[in-house]
N, C-alpha and C positions, 0 to 999 in steps of 0.2 A: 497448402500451408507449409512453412518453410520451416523445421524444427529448428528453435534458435530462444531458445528461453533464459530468462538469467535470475537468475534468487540470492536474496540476502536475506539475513532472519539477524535480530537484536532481541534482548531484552533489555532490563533496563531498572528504573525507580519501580516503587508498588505503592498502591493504594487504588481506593475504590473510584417503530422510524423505518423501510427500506428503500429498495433500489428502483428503476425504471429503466425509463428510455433514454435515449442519448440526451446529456443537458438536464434532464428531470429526477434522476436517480439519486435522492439524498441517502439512501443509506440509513445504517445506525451511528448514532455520534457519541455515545455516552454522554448522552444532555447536554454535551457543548453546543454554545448559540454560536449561530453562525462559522458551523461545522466547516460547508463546503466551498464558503467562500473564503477563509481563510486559510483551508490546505491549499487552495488553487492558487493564494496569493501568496503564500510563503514559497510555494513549491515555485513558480514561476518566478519570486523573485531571486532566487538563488540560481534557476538558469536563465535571465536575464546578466547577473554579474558574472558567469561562470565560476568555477572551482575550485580546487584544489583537492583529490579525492586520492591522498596519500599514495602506496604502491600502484593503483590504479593510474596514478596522471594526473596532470592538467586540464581540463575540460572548459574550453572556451563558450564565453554565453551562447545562448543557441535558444531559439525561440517558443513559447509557451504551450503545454499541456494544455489541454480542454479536457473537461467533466464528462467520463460516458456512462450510461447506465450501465449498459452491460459489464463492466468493469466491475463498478458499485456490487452490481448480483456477484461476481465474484469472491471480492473480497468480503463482501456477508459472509458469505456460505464458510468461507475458510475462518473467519473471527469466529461464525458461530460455534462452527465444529471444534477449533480449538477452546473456547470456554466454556461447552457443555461437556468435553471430556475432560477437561484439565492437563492438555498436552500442548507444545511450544516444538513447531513442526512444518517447514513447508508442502512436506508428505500430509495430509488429511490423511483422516481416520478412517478410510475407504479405501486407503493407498493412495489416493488423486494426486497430481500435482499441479503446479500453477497452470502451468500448459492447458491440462484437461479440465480444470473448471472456469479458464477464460474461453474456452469450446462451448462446452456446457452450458456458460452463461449466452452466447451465442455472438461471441465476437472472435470474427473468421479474421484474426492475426500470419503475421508473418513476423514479428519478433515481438518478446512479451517478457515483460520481468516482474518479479512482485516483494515487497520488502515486507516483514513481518514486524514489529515488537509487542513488548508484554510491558504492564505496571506502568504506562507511561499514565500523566493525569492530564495534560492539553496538548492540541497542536505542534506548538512552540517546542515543548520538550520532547517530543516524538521527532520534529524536524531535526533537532537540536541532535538526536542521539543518532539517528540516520545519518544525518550530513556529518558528522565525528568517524563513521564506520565507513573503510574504503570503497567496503561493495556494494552496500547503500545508495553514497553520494553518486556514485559510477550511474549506477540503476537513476537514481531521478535526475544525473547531469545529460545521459545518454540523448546524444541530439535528432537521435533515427526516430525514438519514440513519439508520441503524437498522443496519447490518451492515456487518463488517471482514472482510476476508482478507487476509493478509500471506506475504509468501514473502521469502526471501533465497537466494540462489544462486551458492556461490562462482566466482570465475572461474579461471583459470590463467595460469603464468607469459607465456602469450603475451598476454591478456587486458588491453585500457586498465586495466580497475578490479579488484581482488581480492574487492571483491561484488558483487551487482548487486539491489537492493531493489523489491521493489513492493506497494502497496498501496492495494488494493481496497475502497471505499466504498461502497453503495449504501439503498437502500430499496425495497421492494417495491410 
């Protein structure tokens, strides 16, 4: 495995199911219908047009992410951990990092990046806050990468944020 990871983390707006196998892996959505079809068509249709992802560059369209489970397990673990402890963190509450729980989850990568937010309430606005943020847009423009997992994970009234987002990039 080639160490070469890339992280972005957002927050954002506030207010107030798992993973599988490659293709099968829905995840947690915070009750959003039609969760995984519409991150993989927002997400694809912005690298379909390519970008503009501020100091980061230009990024020319480049061709579609696909859905892996193992991703999915990923970005669970890290929503979950951030909204049963109430922390906004690439680093987990284990110390992990993206790196180690797209291992973990058992996809054997060779570049891997993962975007975080908090508060967001759909899709659209989590794309919306991602694609605004340089290292973000960079991370889902990134044309090496090959595979998404996403997870959302509501939090609770004691909770900083009433979501907690994450989203798992990589390539094999």
């Amino acid at each position: 495995m080639v160490a070469a990871a890339l992280a972005a983390c957002g927050g954002g707006s506030d207010d107030s199911d798992t993973g599988g196998a490659q293709g099968s892996g829905a995840g947690p959505t915070c009750g959003l219908a039609g969760f995984q079809s519409e991150v993989l068509q927002r997400v694809n249709a912005v690298r379909a047009a390519g970008a503009q992802c501020g100091t980061r560059g230009g990024f020319s369209a480049t061709g579609a992410l696909q859905w892996h489970g193992a991703l999915v397990d990923a970005a669970t673990r890290h929503s979950q951990d951030m909204a049963e402890r109430n922390f906004f963190s690439h680093t987990g509450s284990d110390n992990s990092t993206p790196g180690q729980r797209i291992t973990e989850a058992g996809y054997d990568w060779s570049l891997a990046g993962e975007n975080i937010a908090a508060g967001y309430r759909s899709v659209q606005e989590v794309m919306d806050g991602w694609m605004s943020s340089d290292s973000h847009c960079a991370n889902i423009m990134n044309p090496t990468l090959r595979d998404i997992g996403v997870a959302c994970v509501p939090g609770t009234a004691s909770n900083t944020y009433g979501t907690y987002w994450t989203m798992d990039l990589a390539a094999p």
